[in-house]
VOGU-3710 file (C-alpha; in Angstrom, 3 decimals, decimal comma):
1> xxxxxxxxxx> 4,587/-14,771/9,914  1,072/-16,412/8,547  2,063/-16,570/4,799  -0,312/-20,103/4,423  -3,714/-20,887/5,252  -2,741/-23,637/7,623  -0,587/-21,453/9,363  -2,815/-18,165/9,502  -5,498/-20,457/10,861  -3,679/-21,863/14,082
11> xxxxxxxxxx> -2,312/-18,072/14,697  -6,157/-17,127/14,697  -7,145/-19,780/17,549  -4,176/-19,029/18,969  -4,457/-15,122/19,503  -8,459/-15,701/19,816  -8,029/-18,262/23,185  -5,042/-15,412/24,159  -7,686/-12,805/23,840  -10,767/-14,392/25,050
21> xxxxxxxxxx> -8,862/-14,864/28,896  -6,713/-11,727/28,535  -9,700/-9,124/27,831  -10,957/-7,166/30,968  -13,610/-4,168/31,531  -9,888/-2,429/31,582  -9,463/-3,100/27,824  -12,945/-3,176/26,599  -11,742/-0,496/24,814  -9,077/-2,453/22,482
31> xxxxxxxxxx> -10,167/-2,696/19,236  -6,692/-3,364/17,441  -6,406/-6,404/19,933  -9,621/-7,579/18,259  -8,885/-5,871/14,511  -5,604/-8,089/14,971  -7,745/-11,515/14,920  -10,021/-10,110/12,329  -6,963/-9,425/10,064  -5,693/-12,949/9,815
41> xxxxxxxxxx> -9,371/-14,521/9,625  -9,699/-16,434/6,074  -13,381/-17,053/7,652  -14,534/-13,924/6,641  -14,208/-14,663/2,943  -16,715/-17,087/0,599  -14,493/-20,236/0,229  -13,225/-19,464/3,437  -9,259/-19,345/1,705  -8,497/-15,333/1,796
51> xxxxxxxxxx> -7,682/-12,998/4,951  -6,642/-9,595/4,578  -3,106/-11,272/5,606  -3,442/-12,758/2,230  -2,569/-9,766/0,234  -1,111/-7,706/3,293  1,654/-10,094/5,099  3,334/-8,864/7,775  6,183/-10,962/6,283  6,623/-8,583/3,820
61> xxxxxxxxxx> 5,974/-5,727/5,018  2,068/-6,032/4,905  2,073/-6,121/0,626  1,496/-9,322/-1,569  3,974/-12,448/-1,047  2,988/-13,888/-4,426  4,525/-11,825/-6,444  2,187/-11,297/-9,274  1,014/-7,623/-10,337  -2,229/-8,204/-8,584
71> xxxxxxxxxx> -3,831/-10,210/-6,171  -5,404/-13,459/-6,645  -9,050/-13,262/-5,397  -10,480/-15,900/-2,714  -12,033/-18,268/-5,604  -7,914/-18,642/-6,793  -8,987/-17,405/-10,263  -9,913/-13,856/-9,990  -7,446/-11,114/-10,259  -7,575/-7,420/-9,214
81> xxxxxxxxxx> -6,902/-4,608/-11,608  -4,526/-3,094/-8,972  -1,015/-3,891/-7,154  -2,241/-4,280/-3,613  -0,692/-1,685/-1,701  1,397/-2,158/1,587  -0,153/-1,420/4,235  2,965/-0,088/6,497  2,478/3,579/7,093  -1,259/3,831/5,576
91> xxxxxxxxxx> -2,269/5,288/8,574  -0,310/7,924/7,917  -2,241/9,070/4,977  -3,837/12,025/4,681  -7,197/12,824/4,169  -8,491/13,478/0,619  -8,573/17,150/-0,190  -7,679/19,808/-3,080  -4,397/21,632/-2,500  -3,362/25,727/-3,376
101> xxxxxxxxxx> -1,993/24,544/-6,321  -5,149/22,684/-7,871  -3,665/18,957/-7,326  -5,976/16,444/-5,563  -4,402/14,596/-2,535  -4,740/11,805/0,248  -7,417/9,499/0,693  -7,075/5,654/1,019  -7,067/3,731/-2,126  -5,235/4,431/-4,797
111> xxxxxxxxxx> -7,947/6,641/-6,019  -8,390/7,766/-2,558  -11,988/7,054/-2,972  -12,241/5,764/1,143  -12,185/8,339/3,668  -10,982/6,559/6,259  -8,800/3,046/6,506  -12,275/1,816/8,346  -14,062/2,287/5,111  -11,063/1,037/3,133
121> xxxxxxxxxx> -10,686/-2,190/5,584  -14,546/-2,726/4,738  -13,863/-3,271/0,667  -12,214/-6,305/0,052  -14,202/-8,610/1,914  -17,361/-7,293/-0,237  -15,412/-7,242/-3,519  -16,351/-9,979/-6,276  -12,917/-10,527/-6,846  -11,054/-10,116/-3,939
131> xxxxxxxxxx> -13,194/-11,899/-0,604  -16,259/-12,355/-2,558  -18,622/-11,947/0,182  -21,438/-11,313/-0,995  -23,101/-9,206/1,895  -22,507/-7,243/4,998  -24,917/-9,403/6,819  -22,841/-12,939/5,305  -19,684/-11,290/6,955  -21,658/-11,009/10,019
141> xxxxxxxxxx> -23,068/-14,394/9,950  -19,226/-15,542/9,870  -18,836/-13,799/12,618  -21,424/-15,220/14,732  -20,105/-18,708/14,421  -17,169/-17,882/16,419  -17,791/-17,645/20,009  -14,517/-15,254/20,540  -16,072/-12,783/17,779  -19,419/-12,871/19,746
151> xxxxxxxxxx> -18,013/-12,189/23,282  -15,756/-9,643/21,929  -18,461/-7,463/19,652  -21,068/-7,805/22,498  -18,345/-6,397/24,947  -16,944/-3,650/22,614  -20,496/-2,675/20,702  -23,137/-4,079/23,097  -25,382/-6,675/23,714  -26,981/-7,715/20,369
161> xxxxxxxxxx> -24,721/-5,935/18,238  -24,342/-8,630/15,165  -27,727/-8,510/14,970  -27,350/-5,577/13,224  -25,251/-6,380/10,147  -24,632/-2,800/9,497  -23,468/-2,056/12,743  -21,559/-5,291/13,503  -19,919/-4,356/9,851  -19,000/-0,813/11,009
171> xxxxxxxxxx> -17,445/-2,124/14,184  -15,418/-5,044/12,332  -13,920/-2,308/10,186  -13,063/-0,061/13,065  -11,378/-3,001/14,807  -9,181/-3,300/11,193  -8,526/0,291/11,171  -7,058/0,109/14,938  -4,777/-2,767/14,630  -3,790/-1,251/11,425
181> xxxxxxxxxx> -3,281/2,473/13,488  -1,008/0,452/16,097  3,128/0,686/15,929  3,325/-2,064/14,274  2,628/-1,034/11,243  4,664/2,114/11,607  8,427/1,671/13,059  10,700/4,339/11,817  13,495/2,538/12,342  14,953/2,332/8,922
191> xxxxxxxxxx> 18,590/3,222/8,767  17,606/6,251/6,972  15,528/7,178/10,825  18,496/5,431/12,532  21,111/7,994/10,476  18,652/10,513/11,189  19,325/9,806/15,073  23,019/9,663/15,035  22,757/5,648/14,747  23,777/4,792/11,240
201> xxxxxxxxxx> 26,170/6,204/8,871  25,036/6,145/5,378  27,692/4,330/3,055  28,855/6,857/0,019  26,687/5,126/-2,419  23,770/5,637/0,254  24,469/9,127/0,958  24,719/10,339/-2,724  21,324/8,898/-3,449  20,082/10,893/-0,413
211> xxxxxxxxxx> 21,739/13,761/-1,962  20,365/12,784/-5,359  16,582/12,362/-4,283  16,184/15,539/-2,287  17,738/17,844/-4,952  16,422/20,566/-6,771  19,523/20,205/-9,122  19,620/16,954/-10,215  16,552/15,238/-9,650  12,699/15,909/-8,694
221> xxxxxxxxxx> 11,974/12,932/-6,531  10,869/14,649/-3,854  8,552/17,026/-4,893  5,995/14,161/-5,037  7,939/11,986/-2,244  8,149/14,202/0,378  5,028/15,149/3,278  7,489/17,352/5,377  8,230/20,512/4,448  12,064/20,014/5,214
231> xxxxxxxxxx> 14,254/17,346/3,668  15,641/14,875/6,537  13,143/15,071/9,306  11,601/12,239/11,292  8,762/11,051/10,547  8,599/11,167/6,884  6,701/9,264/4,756  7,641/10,107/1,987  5,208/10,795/-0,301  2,905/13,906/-0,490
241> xxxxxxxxxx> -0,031/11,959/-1,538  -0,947/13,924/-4,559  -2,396/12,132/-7,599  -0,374/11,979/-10,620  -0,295/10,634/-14,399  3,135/10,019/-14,923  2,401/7,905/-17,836  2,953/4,277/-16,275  2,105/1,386/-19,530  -0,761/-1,096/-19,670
251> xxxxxxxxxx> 0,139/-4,392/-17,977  -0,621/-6,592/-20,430  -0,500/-9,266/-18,370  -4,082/-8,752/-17,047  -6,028/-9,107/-19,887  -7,963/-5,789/-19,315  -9,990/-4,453/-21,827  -10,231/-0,904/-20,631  -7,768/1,811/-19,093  -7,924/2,537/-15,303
261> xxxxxxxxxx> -9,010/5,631/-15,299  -7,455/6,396/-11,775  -9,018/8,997/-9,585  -11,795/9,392/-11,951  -13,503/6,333/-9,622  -13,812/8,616/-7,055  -17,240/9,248/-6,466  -16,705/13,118/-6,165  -14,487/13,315/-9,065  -16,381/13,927/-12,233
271> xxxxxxxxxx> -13,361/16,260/-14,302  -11,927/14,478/-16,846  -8,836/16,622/-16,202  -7,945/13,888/-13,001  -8,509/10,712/-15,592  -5,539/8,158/-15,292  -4,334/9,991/-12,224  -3,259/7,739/-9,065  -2,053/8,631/-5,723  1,663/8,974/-5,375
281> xxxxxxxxxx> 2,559/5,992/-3,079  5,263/6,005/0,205  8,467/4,859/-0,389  8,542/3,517/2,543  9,800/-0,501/2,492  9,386/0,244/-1,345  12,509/-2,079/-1,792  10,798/-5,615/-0,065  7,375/-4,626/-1,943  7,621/-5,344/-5,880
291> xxxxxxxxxx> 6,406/-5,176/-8,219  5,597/-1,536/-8,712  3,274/0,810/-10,200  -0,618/0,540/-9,414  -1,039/-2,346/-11,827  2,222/-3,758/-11,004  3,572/-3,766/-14,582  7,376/-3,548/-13,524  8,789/-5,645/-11,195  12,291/-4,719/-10,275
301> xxxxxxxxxx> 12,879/-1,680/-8,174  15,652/-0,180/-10,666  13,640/-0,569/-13,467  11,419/2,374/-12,006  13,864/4,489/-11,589  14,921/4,592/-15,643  11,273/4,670/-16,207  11,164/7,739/-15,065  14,919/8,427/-16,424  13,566/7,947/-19,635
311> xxxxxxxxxx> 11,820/11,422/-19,734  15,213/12,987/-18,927  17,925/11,178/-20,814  17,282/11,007/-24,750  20,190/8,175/-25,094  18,579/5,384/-27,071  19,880/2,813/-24,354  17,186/4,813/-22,128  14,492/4,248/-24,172  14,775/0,661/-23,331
321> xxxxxxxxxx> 12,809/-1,091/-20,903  15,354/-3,370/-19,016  12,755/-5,706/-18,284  10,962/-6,452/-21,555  14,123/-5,629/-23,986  12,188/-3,459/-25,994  10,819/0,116/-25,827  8,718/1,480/-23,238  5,019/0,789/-24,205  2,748/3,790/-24,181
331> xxxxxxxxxx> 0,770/4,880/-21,068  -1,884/3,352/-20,003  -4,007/6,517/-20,460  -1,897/9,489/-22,675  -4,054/12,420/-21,056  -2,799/14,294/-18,795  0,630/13,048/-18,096  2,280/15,073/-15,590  5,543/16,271/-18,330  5,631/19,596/-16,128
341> xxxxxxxxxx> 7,204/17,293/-13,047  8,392/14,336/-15,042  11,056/16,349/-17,131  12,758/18,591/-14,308  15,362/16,205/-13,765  18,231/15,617/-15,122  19,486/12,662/-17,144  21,140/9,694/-15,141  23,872/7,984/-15,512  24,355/4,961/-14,126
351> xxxxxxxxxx> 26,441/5,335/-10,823  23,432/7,708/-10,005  20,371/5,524/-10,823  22,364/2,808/-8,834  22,526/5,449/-5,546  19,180/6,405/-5,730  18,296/2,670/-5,702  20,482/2,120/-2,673  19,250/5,062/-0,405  15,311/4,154/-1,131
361> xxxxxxxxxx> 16,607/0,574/0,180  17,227/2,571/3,501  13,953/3,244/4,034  13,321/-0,348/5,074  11,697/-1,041/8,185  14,788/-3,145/10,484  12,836/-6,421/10,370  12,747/-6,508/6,410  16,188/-5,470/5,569  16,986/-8,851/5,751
371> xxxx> 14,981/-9,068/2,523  16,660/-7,027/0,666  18,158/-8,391/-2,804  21,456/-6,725/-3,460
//
């Protein structure tokens, strides 16, 4: 939809001059209307190149278009440690907490260090490396040079408002959190809903990887990908949102000089217990939003699947990262790897790896199927 700066811009002005004669006392209350400008607004970042569309395109289903395992920053040299997550479904996450059986879970991030998608909306223009602003009050000052921004803040947070930078921030991250809480973001109308409702029938390849990934026989997929209590019920997101090692390598590619330690960046995480543990992501539009892993290290969709066949099946041909040719590298960070989940499967052979590959494509929104790469 806005994958280019050129094109992101004249959507901006666009929905802006929409907005600016559609708002009424009626919708005063609309802050996605507003969050929606905000979101495609490469203003809002230093060289004025970035918007959060940048990294979140509603092309593909709100994740990276680039490609690369992390996100170029707005100065075109920077790069994030992380895979920029999509942002379908986010809302959807649950709030950070300790579960019965001792495993952290939720929060936004992949160390689920934000409580809310507010206070995750309000990182990246304030990151070095991502927006590079350097201030709340620069954002606002952006802000104030648009006449739309001013009319709208004034009529949703008061008169005066961005002369507070704190508040005008708070209320600019709200706005991002509501467009990002709308149906847009969250269709359920995969054809894994759609068979769900009586509207698809699953092809046999398709229904033995649904068969596959909610065993207790065969496979252990979703005891980490499930939120519902029951296999096959609407609404799933799949994914429980716990935090995990499950031993994922390095990406080399980065150039990092130290492991991510995962949910140890959480500011009320001090147990070394939870080091190189990071939240267990929906597999929701998984297929259209490679690469994988939270430093994007492998970028074909099968290849994670005999990843994790690898702690299963002791064939040598297993061992073998299809991607690289050569043997798996060593995690990232060797503590706590979760072995206890990882090896309660059973080894795959290849007509299974291929179905659970083909029912996770099923859980593609309808308007990215057509991105799908057989």
């Amino acid at each position: 939809m806005c994958s280019g700066f050129l094109s992101m811009k004249a959507y901006v002005l666009s929905l802006s001059v929409f907005l600016s004669v559609s708002f009424s006392a009626q919708a005063a209350d609309d802050f996605s209307a507003l969050g929606e400008v905000l979101f495609f607004d490469a203003n809002l970042s230093k060289n004025r190149t970035q918007a959060c569309a940048s990294c979140h395109a509603p092309d593909k289903a709100f994740s990276d278009p680039r490609g690369t395992p992390t996100s170029t920053g707005d100065d075109g040299v920077s790069v994030g440690s992380r895979n920029a997550p999509a942002l379908t479904y986010a809302t959807k996450t649950v709030p950070f907490h300790l579960e019965p059986d001792g495993h952290y879970a939720g929060g936004f991030f992949l160390d689920g260090r934000a409580e809310t998608l507010a206070e995750q909306a309000g990182g990246p223009p304030l990151n070095p490396v991502e927006m590079g602003m350097p201030s709340k009050a620069a954002v606002v000052q952006r802000l104030k040079e648009n006449s739309f921004y001013v009319r709208q803040f004034e009529t949703l947070g008061g008169k005066g408002i961005l002369n507070s930078p704190d508040k005008a921030f708070s209320l600019m991250t709200k706005s991002l959190e509501a467009f990002q809480e709308s149906d847009r973001f969250s269709t359920f109308d995969s054809k894994y809903d759609r068979h769900l409702r009586g509207e698809y029938t699953m092809t046999p390849q398709e229904e033995l990887g649904m068969t596959l990934f909610f065993s207790d026989q065969f496979t252990n997929c979703h005891h980490c990908h499930k939120l519902n209590g029951m296999p096959n019920t609407e609404g799933e997101t799949f994914s429980n949102y716990q935090f995990h090692n499950i031993g994922v390598p390095a990406n080399t590619e980065l150039g990092l000089t130290a492991a991510d330690v995962g949910l140890l960046n959480h500011p009320k995480i001090k147990d070394d217990a939870q080091k190189g543990k990071f939240k267990t992501p929906s597999l929701r539009n998984v297929a259209v939003t490679d690469p994988y892993m939270h430093n994007g290290v492998f970028k074909d969709l099968r290849t994670v699947v005999l990843f994790y066949n690898k702690y299963n099946s002791k064939s040598q041909k297993s061992q073998i990262n299809p991607e690289t040719k050569k043997q798996w590298d060593s995690p990232e960070t060797e503590q706590n790897i979760a072995i206890d989940l990882l090896e309660k499967g059973n080894a795959l052979k290849t007509r299974r790896v291929d179905a659970l590959v083909a029912f996770m494509k099923t859980l593609t929104d309808k308007r990215y199927e057509h991105l799908i790469v057989d």
